[in-house]
C-alpha positions as CSV (number, residue, x, y, z in Angstrom):
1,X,9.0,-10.0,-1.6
2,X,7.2,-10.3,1.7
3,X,3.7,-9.2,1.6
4,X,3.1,-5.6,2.4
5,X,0.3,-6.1,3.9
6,X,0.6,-9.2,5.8
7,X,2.2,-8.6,9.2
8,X,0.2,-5.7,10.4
9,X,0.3,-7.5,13.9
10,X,1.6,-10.7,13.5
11,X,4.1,-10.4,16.5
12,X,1.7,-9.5,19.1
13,X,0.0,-12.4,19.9
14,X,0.0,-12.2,23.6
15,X,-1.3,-8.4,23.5
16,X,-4.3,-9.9,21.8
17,X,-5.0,-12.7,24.1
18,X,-5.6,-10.3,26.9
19,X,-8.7,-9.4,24.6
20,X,-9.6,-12.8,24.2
21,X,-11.5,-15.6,26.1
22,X,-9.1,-17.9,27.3
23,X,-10.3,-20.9,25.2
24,X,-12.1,-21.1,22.3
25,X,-16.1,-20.8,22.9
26,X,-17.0,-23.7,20.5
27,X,-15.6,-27.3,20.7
28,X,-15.3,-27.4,16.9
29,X,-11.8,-27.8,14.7
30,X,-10.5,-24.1,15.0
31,X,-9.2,-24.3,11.4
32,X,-11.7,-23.9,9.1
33,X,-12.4,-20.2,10.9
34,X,-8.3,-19.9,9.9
35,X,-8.7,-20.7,6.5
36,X,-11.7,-18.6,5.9
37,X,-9.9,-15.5,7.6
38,X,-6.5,-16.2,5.9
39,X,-8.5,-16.4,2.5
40,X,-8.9,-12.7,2.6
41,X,-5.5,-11.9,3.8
42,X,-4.2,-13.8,0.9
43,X,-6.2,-12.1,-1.8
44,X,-4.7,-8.7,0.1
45,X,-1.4,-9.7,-0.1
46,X,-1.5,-11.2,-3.4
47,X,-3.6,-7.7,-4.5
48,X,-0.7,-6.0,-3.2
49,X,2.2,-7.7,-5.7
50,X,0.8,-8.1,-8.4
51,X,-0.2,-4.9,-9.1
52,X,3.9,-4.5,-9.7
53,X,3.5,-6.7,-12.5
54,X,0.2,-5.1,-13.9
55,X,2.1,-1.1,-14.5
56,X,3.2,-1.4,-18.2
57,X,0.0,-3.2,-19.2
58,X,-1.9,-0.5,-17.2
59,X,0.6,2.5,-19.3
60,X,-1.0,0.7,-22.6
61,X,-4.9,0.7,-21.5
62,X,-4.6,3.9,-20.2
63,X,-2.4,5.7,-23.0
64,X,-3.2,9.2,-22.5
65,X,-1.7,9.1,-18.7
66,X,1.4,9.8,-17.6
67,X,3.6,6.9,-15.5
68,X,3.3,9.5,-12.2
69,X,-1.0,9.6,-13.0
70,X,-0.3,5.9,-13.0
71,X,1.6,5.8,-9.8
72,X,-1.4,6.7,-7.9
73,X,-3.3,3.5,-8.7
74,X,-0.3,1.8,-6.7
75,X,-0.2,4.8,-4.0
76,X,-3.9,5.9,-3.2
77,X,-4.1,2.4,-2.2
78,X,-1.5,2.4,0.4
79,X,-1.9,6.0,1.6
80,X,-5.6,4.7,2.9
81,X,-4.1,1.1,3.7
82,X,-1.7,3.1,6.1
83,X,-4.2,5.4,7.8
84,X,-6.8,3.2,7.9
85,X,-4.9,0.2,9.6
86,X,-4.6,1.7,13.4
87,X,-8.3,2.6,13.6
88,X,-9.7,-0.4,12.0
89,X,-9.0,-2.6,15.0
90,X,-10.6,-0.5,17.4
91,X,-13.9,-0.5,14.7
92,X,-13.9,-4.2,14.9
93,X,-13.6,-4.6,18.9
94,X,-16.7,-2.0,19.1
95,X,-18.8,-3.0,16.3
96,X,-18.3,-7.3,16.2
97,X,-14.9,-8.9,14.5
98,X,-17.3,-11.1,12.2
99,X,-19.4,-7.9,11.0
100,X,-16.4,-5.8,10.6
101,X,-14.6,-8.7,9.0
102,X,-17.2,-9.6,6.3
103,X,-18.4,-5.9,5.8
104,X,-14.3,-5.6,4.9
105,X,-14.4,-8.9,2.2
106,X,-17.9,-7.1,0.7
107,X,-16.3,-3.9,0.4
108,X,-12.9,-5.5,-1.1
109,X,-14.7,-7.4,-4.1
110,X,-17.1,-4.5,-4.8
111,X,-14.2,-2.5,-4.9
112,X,-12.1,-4.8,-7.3
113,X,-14.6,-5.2,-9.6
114,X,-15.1,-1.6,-10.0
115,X,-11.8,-1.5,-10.4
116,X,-12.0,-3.6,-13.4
117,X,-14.2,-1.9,-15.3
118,X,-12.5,1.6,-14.6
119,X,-12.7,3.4,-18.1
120,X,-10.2,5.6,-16.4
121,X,-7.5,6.6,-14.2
122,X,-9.3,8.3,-11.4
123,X,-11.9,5.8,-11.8
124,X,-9.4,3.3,-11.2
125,X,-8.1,5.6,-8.4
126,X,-11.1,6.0,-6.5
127,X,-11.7,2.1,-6.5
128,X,-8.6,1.6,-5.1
129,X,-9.3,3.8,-2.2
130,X,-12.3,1.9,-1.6
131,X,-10.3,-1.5,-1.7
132,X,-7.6,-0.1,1.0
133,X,-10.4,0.9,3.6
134,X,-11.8,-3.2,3.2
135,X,-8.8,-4.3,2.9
136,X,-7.6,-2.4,6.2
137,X,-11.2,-3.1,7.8
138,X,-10.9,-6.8,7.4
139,X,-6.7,-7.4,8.4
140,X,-6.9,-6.9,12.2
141,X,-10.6,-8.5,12.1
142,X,-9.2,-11.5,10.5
143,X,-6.1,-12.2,13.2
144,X,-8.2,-11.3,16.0
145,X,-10.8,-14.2,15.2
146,X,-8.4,-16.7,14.1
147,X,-6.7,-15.7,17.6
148,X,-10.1,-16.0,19.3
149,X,-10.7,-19.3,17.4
150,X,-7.4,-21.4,18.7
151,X,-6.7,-22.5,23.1
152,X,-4.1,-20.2,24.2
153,X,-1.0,-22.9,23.7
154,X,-1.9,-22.9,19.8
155,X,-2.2,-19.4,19.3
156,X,1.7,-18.8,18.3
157,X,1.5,-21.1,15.8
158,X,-1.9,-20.0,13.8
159,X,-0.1,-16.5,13.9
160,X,2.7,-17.8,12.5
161,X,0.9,-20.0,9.6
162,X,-1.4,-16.8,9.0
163,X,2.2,-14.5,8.6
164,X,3.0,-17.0,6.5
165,X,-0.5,-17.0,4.1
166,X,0.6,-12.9,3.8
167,X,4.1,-14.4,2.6
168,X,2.9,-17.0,0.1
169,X,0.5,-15.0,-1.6
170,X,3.6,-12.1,-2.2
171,X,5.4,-14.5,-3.1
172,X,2.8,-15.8,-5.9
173,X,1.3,-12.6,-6.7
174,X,3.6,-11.0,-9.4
175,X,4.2,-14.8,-10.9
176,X,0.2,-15.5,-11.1
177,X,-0.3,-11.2,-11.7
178,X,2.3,-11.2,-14.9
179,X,0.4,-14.5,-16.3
180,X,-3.4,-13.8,-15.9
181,X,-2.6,-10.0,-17.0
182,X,-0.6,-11.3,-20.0
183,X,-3.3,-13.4,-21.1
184,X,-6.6,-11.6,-20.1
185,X,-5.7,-8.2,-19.5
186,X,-5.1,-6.0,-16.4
187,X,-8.6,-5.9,-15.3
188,X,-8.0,-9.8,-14.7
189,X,-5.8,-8.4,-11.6
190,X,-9.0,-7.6,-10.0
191,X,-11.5,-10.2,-11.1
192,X,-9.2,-12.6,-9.9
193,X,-10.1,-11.5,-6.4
194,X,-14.0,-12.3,-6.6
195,X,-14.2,-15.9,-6.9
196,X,-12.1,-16.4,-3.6
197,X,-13.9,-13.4,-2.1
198,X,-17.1,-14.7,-2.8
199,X,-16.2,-18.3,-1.0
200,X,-14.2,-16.2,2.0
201,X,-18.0,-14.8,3.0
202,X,-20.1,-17.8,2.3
203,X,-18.0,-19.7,4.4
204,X,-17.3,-17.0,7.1
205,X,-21.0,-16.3,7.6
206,X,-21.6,-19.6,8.5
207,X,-18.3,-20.4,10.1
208,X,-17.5,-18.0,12.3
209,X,-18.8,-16.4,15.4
210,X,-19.9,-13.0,16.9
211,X,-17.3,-11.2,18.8
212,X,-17.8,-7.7,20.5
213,X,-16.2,-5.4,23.0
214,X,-17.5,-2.0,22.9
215,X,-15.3,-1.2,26.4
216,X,-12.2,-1.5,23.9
217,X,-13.1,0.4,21.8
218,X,-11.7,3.2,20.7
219,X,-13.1,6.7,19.2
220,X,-12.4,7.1,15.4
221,X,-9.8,9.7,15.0
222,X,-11.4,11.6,11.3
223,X,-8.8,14.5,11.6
224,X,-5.8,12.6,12.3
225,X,-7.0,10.5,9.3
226,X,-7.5,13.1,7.1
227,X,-3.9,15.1,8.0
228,X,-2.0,12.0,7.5
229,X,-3.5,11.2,4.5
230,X,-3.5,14.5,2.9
231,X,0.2,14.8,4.2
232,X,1.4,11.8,2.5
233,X,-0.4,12.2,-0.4
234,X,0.7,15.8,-0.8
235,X,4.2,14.6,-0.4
236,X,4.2,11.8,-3.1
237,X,2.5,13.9,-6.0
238,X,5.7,16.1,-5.4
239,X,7.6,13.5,-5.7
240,X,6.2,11.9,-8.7
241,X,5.2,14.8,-10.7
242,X,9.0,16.8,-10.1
243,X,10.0,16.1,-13.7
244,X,6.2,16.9,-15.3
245,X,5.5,19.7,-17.6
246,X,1.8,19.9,-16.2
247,X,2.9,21.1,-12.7
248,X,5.3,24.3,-12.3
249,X,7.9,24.4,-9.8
250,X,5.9,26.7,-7.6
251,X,2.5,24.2,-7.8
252,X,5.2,21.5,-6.4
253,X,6.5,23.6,-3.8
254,X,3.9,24.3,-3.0
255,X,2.1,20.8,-2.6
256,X,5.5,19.6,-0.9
257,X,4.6,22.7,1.8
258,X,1.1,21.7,2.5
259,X,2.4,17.7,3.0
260,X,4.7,19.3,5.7
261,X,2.4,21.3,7.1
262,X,-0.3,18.2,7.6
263,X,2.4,15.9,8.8
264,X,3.0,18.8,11.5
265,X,-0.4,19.1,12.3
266,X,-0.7,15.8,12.3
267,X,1.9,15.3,15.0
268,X,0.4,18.1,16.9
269,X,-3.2,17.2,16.8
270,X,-1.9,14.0,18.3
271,X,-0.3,15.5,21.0
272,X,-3.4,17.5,22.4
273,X,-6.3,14.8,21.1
274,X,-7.6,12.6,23.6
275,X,-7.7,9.8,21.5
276,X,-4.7,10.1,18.6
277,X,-4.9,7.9,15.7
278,X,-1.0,7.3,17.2
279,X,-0.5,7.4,20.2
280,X,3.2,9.6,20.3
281,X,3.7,8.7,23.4
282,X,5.1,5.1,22.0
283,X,8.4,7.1,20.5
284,X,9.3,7.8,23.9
285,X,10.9,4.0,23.9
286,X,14.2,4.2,22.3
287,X,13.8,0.9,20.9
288,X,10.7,1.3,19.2
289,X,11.5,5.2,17.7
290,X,14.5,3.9,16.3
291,X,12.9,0.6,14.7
292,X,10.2,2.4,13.3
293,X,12.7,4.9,11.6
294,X,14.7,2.0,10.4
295,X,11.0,0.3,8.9
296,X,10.8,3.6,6.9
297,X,14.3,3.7,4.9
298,X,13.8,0.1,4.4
299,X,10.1,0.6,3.2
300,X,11.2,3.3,0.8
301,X,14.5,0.9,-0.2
302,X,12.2,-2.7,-0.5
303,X,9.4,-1.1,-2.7
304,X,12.2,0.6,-5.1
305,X,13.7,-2.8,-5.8
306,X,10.5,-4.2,-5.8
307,X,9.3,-2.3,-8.6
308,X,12.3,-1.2,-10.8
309,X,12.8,-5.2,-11.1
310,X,9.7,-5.3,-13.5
311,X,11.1,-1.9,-15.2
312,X,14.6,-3.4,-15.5
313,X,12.6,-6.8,-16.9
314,X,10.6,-5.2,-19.4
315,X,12.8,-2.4,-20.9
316,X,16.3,-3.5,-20.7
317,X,16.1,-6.9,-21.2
318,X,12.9,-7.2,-23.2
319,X,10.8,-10.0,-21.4
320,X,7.4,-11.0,-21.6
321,X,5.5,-10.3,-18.7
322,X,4.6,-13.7,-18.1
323,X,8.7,-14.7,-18.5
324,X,9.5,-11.4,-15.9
325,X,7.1,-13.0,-13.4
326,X,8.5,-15.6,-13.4
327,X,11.9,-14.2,-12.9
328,X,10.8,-12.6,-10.0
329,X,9.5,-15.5,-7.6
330,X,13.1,-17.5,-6.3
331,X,13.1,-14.2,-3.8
332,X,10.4,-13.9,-2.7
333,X,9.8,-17.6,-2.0
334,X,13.0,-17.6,-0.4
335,X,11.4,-15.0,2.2
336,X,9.1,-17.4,3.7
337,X,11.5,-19.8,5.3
338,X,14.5,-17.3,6.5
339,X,11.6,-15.0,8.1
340,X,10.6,-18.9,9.9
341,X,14.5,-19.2,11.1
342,X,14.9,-15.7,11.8
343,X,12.1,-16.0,14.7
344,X,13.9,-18.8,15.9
345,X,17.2,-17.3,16.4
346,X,15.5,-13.6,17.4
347,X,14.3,-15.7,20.2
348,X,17.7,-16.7,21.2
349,X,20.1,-13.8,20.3
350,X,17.6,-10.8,20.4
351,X,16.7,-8.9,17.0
352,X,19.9,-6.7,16.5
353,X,22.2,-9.4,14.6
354,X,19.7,-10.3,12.2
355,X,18.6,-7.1,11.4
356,X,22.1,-5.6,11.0
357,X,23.6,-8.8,8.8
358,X,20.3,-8.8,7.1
359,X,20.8,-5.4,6.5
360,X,24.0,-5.7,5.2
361,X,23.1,-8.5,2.9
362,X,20.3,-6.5,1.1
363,X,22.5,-4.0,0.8
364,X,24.7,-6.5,-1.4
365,X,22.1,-7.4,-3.6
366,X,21.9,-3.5,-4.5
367,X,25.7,-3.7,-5.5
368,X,25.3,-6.6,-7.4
369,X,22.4,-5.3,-9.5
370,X,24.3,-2.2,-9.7
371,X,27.4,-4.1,-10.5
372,X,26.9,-7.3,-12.7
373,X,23.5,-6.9,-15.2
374,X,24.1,-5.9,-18.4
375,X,21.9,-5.3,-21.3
376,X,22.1,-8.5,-22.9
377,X,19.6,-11.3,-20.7
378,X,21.7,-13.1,-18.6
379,X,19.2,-14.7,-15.5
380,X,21.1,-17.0,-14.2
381,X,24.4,-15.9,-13.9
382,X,23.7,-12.0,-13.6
383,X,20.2,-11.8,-11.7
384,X,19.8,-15.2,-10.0
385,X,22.4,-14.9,-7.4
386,X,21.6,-10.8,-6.5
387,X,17.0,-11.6,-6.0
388,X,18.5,-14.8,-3.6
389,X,20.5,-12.1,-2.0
390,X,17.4,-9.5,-1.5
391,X,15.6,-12.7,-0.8
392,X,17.7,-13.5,2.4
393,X,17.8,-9.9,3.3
394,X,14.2,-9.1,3.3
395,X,13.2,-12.5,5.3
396,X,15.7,-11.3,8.0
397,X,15.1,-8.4,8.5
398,X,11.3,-7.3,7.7
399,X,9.6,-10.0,10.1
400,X,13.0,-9.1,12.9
401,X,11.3,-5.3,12.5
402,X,8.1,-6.3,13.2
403,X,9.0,-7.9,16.2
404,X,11.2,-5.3,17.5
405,X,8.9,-3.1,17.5
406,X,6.9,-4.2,19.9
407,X,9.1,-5.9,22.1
408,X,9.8,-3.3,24.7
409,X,5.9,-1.9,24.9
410,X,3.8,-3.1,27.8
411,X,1.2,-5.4,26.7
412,X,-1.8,-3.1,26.1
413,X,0.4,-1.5,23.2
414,X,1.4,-4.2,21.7
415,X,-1.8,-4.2,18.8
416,X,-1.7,-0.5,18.1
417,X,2.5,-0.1,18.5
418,X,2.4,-3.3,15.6
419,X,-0.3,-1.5,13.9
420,X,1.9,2.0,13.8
421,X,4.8,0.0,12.8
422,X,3.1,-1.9,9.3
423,X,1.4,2.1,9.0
424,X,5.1,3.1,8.7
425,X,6.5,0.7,6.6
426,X,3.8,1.4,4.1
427,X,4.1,5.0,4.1
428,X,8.0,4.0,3.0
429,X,6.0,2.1,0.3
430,X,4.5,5.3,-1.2
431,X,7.9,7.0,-1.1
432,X,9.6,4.2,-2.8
433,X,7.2,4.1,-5.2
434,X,7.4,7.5,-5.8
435,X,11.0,7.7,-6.2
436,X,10.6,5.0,-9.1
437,X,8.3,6.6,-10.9
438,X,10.1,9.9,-10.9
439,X,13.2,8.4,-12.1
440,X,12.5,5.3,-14.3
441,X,8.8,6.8,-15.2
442,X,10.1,8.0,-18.4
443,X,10.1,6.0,-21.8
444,X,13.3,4.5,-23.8
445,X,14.9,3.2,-20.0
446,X,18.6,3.1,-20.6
447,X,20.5,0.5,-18.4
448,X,22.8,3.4,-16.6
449,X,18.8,5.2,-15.6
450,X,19.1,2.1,-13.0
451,X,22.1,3.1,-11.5
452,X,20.8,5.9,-9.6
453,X,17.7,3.3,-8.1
454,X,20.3,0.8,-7.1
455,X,22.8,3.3,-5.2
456,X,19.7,4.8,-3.6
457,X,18.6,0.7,-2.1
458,X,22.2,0.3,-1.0
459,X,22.3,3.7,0.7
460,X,19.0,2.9,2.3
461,X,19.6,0.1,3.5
462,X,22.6,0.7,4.7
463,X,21.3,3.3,6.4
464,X,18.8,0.9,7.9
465,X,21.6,-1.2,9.5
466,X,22.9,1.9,11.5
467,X,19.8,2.9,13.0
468,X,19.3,-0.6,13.9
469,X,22.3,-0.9,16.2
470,X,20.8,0.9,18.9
471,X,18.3,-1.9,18.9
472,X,18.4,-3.7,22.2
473,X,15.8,-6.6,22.5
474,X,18.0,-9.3,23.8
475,X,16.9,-8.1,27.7
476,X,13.4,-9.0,27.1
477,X,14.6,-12.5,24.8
478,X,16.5,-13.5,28.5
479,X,13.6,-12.4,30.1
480,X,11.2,-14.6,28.6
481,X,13.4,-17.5,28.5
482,X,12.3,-20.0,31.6
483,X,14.5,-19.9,34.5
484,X,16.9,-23.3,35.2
485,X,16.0,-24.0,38.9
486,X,19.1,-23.9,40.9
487,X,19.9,-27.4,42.6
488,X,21.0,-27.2,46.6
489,X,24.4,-29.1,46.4
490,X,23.4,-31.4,49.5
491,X,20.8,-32.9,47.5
492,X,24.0,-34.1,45.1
């Protein structure tokens, strides 16, 4: 629904002015610099989506892989994404936004087109690790020079337009993904990028100016990297490959046992490191340990739904992919303006409400899925009603996590603490997606297979709404607030 990629440090703004000159350096319109640098963010978000769309037409180009071999095209990506994303700011403070930006849009397209003429899974694979490290390369780059680009009094609002690029193109990706794929094949997922690609860094080599801070930046962190990747991925093949007659039980075990064993290493290498890929020290803030907990049970629960939607679409009620993107958009385009209200009212009333009724709400979309869809296609009566549901869930409560998050770090954590909190959320991803796959992976779907996916979204998210109450943000939302000046009654 929202874009997974798209608010990697959206509610930080004023950590990221304290990085930037105070007014813009040129006298120029800043917008055209936005519009090139949201360009690229919308073919990652989009990128992102569609790919939900593109899984069944991928199972018949690639017939001799398996739905968990499959999986990897979706989770390679966003193991990288997620390890790549609290470095790559850092890279583009010490080596020039611009460079760092366009080398990230290059690396994107040649990616995607190698991705379109994979001849095979690990092809495809491999391509898609080298889309997540541009796509990770260019996201912070992109913010920080539309941030650079706008006077300090206009910054809130290019951060909120560029959220909202991330939002539209989710929104539009498994539409646009189910139609192009449907009537030029999966490849078409890629290509698609190229044209838009092409313009982002004609435009933004021209366009946009030299930034560079090598004081801020930070050293890159290859072994916490590599643990966290290796962990993760360790821990999804596990997942995904539990029912498989290729891997024994001991081979998974065993797999499972060295994820564990990087994540711990991981969390220990950060503790003695002097420069962590996460700083652990962040967790110490109640606030923040228990958001980020909550951003990784509703990861796990939003990618589930996410995906068993086009399952449910394609094997229970028989639609066309086109007709099952289509199907999909009333939530997500729903997300774009609840997330727009819920900042207004998490400004007022702190984050805990809307996170806890939102929450709550998305919970209720699992129980009507679980509930109300039968086999027989019945959109408007039996799905409409539970994706406007998820819809208002998702917009309150994904943008109210981001902002949580970092409301309680001092400002010079703001960038990397939003940074650690998409990182989690799209670790959640790869779990989610993993769960799928393991249990709707296999061919002639029944309806009652979905009835384990949807108690597993209600439980999760209900289990996202308890570890939100100890969320306490409405301190700093006071704080912030202007002071009324107090008026001497002899002056009356």
């Amino acid at each position: 629904m929202s874009a997974p990629n798209s608010q990697t440090i959206i509610s930080s703004p004023a950590a990221m002015e304290q990085a930037l000159p105070s007014s813009p350096t040129s006298t120029a319109s800043p917008w055209p610099v936005f519009w090139v640098a949201s360009m690229a963010v919308f073919l990652v978000s989009m990128d992102g989506t569609m790919l939900f769309a593109a899984f069944s037409a991928l199972r018949e180009g690639f017939p001799q892989a398996t739905a968990a071999d499959l999986s990897w095209v979706l989770n390679a990506y966003t193991v990288v994404y997620a390890a790549m994303l609290i470095p790559a700011g850092g890279l583009a403070d010490r080596h020039g936004r611009k460079r760092v930006f366009l080398a990230g849009v290059a690396l994107f397209l040649a990616a995607s087109v190698a991705c379109g003429l994979a001849v095979s899974v690990e092809w495809l694979v491999a391509a898609r690790v080298l889309q997540a490290i541009g796509a990770a390369l260019l996201t912070p780059a992109s913010l920080s020079l539309v941030l650079a680009a706008f006077p300090i009094n206009k910054r809130a609002v290019a951060v909120s337009l560029w959220g909202a690029v991330g939002g539209l193109a989710a929104a539009v990706g498994p539409s646009l993904g189910a139609f192009v794929i449907a009537s030029l094949g999966w490849q078409w997922a890629f290509y698609l990028n190229v044209p838009l690609g092409i313009v982002a860094i004609w435009r933004g080599a021209t366009l946009l100016t030299e930034a560079r801070q090598p004081s801020r930046g930070r050293p890159l962190d290859l072994v916490g990297m590599g643990l966290l990747i290796v962990g993760i991925g360790a821990l999804a093949l596990s997942i995904v490959q539990a029912e498989s007659p290729a891997w024994s039980r001991h081979e998974l075990l065993g797999a499972a046992g060295i994820g564990l064993a990087c994540v711990v290493g991981f969390c220990v290498w950060a503790r003695t490191t002097v420069a962590p890929l996460v700083d652990l020290g962040l967790f110490r803030n109640a606030t923040y340990r228990y958001v980020n907990l909550a951003t990784l049970s509703f990861g796990i629960a939003f990618a589930m739904m996410f995906f068993a939607f086009f399952f449910y679409m394609r094997s229970i009620w028989h639609y066309s992919l086109p007709l099952a993107g289509l199907a999909m958009a009333p939530g997500p385009l729903l997300v774009v303006p609840v997330a727009a209200l819920s900042g207004r009212l998490a400004s007022r009333y702190g984050h805990r409400p809307l996170l806890v009724v939102g929450c709550l709400i998305y919970a209720a979309s699992a129980l009507w899925f679980l509930l109300v869809p039968g086999t027989e296609p019945a959109y408007l009566t039996q799905w409409l009603p539970g994706m406007l549901f998820s819809g208002i869930g998702v917009g309150m409560v994904l943008p109210s996590l981001s902002g949580a998050a970092v409301s309680h770090l001092p400002l010079e954590h703001y960038a990397v603490g939003g940074a650690v909190n998409q990182a989690i959320r799209q670790i959640g991803a790869v779990i989610g997606v993993a769960l799928t796959v393991l249990l709707l992976g296999s061919a002639g779907l029944q309806r009652a297979d979905f009835d384990v996916v949807y108690l597993c979204h209600m439980a999760l998210a209900l289990m996202t709404a308890v570890l939100c109450l100890p969320v306490n943000t409405l301190s700093k939302v006071i704080e912030s607030q202007p002071k009324k000046r107090k008026v001497d009654p002899a002056l009356l």
